[in-house]
TORVEXDO-123398 format. One record per residue (C-alpha): residue in one letter; x, y, z. Coordinates in steps of 0.5 Angstrom, whole numbers, plus 500, padded with zeros to 3 digits. Each point is the difference from the previous one (the first is absolute). Example, Ala and Ser with C-alpha at 12.3 -4.5 7.8 and 13.67 -1.06 7.14 Angstrom:
<recs>
A525491516
S502507498
</recs>
This chain:
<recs>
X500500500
X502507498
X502504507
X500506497
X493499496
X497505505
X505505501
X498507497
X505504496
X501507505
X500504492
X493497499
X498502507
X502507500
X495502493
X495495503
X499505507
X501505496
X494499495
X496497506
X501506504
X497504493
X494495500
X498504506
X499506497
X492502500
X497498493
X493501498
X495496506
X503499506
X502493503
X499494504
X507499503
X500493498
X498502493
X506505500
X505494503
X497496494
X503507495
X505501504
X502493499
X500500493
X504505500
X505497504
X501495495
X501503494
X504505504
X505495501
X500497493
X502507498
X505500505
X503493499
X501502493
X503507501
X505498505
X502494495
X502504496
X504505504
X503495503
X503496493
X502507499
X503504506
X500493505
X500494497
X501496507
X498504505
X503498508
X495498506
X502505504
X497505494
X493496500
X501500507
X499507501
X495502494
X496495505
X502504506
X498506497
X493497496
X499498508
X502507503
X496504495
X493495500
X500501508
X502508500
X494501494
X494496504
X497504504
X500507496
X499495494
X494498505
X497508501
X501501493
X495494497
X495503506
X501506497
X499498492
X494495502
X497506503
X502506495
X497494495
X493499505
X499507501
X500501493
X494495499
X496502506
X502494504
X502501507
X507499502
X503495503
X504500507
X505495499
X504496496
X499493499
X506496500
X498494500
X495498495
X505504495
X506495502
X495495499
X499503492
X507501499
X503494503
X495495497
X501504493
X506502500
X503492502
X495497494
X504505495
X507498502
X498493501
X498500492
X506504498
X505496504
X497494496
X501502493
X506502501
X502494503
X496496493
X504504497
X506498503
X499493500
X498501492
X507504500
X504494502
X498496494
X499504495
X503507496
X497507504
X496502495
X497494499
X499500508
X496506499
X495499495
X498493504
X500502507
X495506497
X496495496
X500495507
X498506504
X495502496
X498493500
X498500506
X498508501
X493497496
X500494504
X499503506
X496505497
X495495497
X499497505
X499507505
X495502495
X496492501
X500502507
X498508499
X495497495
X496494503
X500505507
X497505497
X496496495
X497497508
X498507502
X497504494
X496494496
X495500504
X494505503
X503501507
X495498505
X498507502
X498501492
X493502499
X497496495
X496505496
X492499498
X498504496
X500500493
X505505500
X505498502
X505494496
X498494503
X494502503
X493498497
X500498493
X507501499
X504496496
X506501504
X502495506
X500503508
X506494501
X504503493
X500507503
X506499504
X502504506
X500507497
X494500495
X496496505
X501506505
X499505494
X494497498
X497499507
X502507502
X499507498
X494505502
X493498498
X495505498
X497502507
X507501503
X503504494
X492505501
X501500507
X508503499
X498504494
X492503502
X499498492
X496494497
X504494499
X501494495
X504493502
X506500498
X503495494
X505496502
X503494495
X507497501
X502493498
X506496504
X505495498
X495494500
X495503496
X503499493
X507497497
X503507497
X499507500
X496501493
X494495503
X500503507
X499507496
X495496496
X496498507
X501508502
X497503494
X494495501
X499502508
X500506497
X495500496
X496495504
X500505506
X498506495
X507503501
X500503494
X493504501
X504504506
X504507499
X506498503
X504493498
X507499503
X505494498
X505500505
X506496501
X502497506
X506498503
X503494500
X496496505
X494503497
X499505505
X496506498
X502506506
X492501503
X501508501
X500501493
X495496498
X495501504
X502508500
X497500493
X494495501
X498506506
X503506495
X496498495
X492497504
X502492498
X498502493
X507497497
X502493499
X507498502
X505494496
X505496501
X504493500
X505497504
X507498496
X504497506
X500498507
X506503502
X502506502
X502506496
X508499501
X499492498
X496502494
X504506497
X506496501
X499493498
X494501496
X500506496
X496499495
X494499504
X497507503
X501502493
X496494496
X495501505
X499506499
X499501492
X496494500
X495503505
X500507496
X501498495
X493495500
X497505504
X501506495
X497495494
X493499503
X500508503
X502502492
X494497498
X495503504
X497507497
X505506502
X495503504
X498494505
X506498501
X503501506
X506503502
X507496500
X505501505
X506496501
X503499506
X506497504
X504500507
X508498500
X501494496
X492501497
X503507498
X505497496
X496495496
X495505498
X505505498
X502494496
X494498497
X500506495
X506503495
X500507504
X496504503
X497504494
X497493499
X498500507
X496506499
X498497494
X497493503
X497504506
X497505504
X505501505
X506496504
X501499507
X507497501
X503500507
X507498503
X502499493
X507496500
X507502497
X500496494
X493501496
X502502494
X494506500
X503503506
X507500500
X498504492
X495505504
X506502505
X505500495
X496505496
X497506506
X502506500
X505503502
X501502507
X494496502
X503494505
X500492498
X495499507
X495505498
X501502492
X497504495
X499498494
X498505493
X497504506
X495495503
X496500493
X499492501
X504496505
X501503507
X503497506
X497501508
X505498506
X495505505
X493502501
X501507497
X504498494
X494500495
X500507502
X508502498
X498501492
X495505497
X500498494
X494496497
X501492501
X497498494
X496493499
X501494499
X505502508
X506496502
X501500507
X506496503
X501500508
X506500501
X504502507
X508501501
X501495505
X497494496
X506495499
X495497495
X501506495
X507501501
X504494501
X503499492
X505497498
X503507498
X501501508
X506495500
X505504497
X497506499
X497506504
X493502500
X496507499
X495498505
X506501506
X503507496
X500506505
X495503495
X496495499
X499496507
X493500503
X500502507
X498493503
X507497497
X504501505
X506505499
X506496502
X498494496
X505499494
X501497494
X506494500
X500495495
X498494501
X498501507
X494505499
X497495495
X500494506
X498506505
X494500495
X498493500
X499499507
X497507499
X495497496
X498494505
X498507505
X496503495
X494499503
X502500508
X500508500
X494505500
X496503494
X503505496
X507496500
X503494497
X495494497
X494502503
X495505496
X493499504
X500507502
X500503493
X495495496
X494504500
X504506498
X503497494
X493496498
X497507500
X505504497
X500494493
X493499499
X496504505
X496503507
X494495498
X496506502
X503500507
X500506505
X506502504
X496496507
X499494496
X506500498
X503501506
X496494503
X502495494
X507502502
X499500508
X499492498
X505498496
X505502505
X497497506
X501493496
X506496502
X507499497
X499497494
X499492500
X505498495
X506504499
X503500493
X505497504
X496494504
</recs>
């Protein structure tokens, strides 16, 4: 056995404490302390690579055979350092997760958690330079047989060999785990009676197929006594069709048997239509839907179909195709029958998507004119980084306007709101069809890309930084984009107004899209008194 096999090169140490002590610094959400050991972690290994190969090569340059005596004292004064840094190091994380805390409404915390984080990085950081010490002894072992060139290419093709085993295998589990909890209505699920409602009387469409989310989207919402009582205005009982996983093998026939509750249900006989994508669960966020039932006295019909059972982050990355598919096909199916029907009985069409739901419905058009075109208004929330519409959208704004809040063409046609009060900021007319895209500056979903690995991005310039991203964070390559993903895991743990979470703004963008549904200002208020005593949302974009 190799003695020297858990031996830890003083070089590697170094620049792995000092991209761990970066990792500390405040981000866009704050953190649990064993979410920050876990980043910390990570960073410590890939410090360390990096160290281990600069040293080597500064060693075969200036010092091909250093002493013991010299490690010995790199070591000593690695110890030394650690232990004079700990405690203001210690003051100094409180003070960045408070800044952070303080910044998205949260109250500050008393003091650090030592522990947990310890747990986080140690169990990461030790998983990671175990699986590093474990290809390069492959490689060395290879090494001895055969040429060093060779070794490379076969320790990489080894290593990679096993990446995907194990990936398979973790995604098995992911999937069957979640294939348990999100395929069948959950005990508490209200199975609907009305004609309605998918699954209720006279429904093609079976309670058992709905799966979680959609038996909870159809089981739920306002009925028309409610949406009377929150408005003082007449009510109709809100439409509301949606077909699971179980219901028909593939996305064109789930969209068939939409179109077909639809018509069952006399959807296309409402004024309001809205074609919603979920997320990857198939979650539909209840504050947005049943805001536009009660803006508009039940007179709408909502849409939708599940695409997968996972959450969004296992959809987007392992199946990204899905939302996508999902969503043309829905539209697409519901756009053929509603363009049949004379221009002046059809209702009107509304797209609408959260998160990775936001994603696919951008997708299933080739533009925004198009959008436009197809529809009578869009309500994209949370959008992420790599829809194609909407890195096109933020690239194109005005100059000078910021990337968490843009301006584009003067707000013509799309507009983005972050806060109450922001669909005022623009005078210009708005013209309809609108675009409205929910967008807050601390959402890691929006703006965790790829770009943020080697480069700086405009949301943190001093010009452009909103005032709930705190002013000591700081870009730093590499380690900002693992900031951020843990970040994205946080969205939903902090207040409306930050973050994922988008409750508070809901009915204010449905109004702002479409209309206020003849509404005075003391109904509207009451529907919005409602929609925040709501609970936190069931089923993050990250469950």
């Amino acid at each position: 056995m190799n003695r020297h096999w858990w031996r830890l090169a003083p070089g590697g140490v170094v620049f792995g404490v000092v991209c761990t002590v970066l990792s500390l610094t405040p981000s866009l959400l704050p953190r649990p302390a064993f979410f920050q050991g876990a980043i910390g972690g990570v960073s410590f290994a890939l410090g360390y690579l990096l160290g281990v190969l600069l040293t080597a090569l500064l060693l075969r340059v200036f010092m091909p055979a250093p002493s013991a005596r010299a490690t010995r004292i790199v070591w000593w004064c690695v110890g030394g350092a650690l232990a004079v840094a700990a405690v203001p190091l210690g003051f100094a994380v409180l003070s960045w997760q408070n800044g952070v805390r303080a910044a998205v409404e949260m109250p500050p915390l008393d003091a650090v958690d030592p522990w947990r984080f310890l747990l986080g990085f140690g169990v990461t950081a030790a998983l990671l330079l175990v699986i590093g010490k474990g290809c390069r002894g492959l490689f060395l072992m290879i090494r001895a047989r055969i040429s060093a060139p060779l070794a490379v290419l076969a320790t990489v093709a080894a290593v990679l060999a096993a990446a995907v085993g194990v990936g398979a295998l973790g995604m098995a589990a992911v999937d069957r785990i979640y294939a348990e909890r999100n395929t069948a209505p959950p005990e508490d699920a209200q199975e609907p009676d009305s004609a309605f409602r998918s699954a209720g009387e006279g429904s093609g469409i079976s309670w058992q197929d709905l799966g979680r989310h959609g038996s909870l989207f159809v089981g739920g919402g306002p009925a028309a006594a409610e949406i009377e009582k929150a408005t003082g205005a007449p009510a109709l009982e809100p439409i509301r069709v949606y077909a699971g996983l179980a219901s028909a093998p593939d996305a064109a026939s789930r969209a068939e048997l939409v179109v077909a509750e639809l018509e069952r249900t006399g959807a296309f006989e409402r004024e309001w239509l809205v074609v919603a994508t979920t997320t990857g669960s198939g979650w539909l966020e209840p504050q947005t839907v049943d805001a536009f039932e009660y803006l508009h006295g039940g007179d709408t019909a909502i849409a939708s179909m599940q695409y997968a059972y996972t959450p969004s982050w296992v959809s987007f990355v392992f199946d990204p195709d899905a939302p996508v598919e999902s969503a043309t096909a829905l539209f697409d199916a519901v756009h053929a029958r509603w363009s049949e029907l004379p221009e002046s009985e059809r209702p009107k069409l509304v797209a609408y998507g959260l998160s990775l739901g936001a994603h696919g419905t951008q997708a299933a058009f080739s533009g925004v004119d198009d959008l436009r075109a197809r529809t009578d208004g869009a309500l994209l929330v949370g959008s992420p980084n790599g829809s194609e519409m909407w890195r096109g959208l933020q690239a194109a704004r005005d100059a000078g306007s910021p990337a968490w809040r843009p301006v584009l063409d003067g707000g013509r046609a799309v507009r983005w709101m972050s806060r109450e009060g922001d669909e005022r900021l623009i005078d210009a007319p708005w013209q309809d069809p609108r675009v409205l895209y929910l967008q807050h500056a601390t959402d890691p979903v929006t703006w965790l890309g790829p770009e943020l690995i080697w480069a700086p991005p405009e949301w943190l310039d001093a010009e452009q930084r909103a005032e709930d991203v705190s002013p000591a964070m700081r870009w730093m390559p590499g380690i900002t984009a693992v900031q951020l993903v843990v970040d994205m895991f946080m969205g939903e743990s902090v207040p409306a107004r930050h973050g994922h979470n988008y409750g508070d703004l809901v009915l204010t963008a449905w109004t702002s899209v479409t209309d206020d549904g003849g509404l005075d200002g003391a109904a509207l208020a009451r529907v919005q008194a409602i929609l925040e005593s709501y609970a936190d949302p069931i089923d993050p974009a990250f469950e």
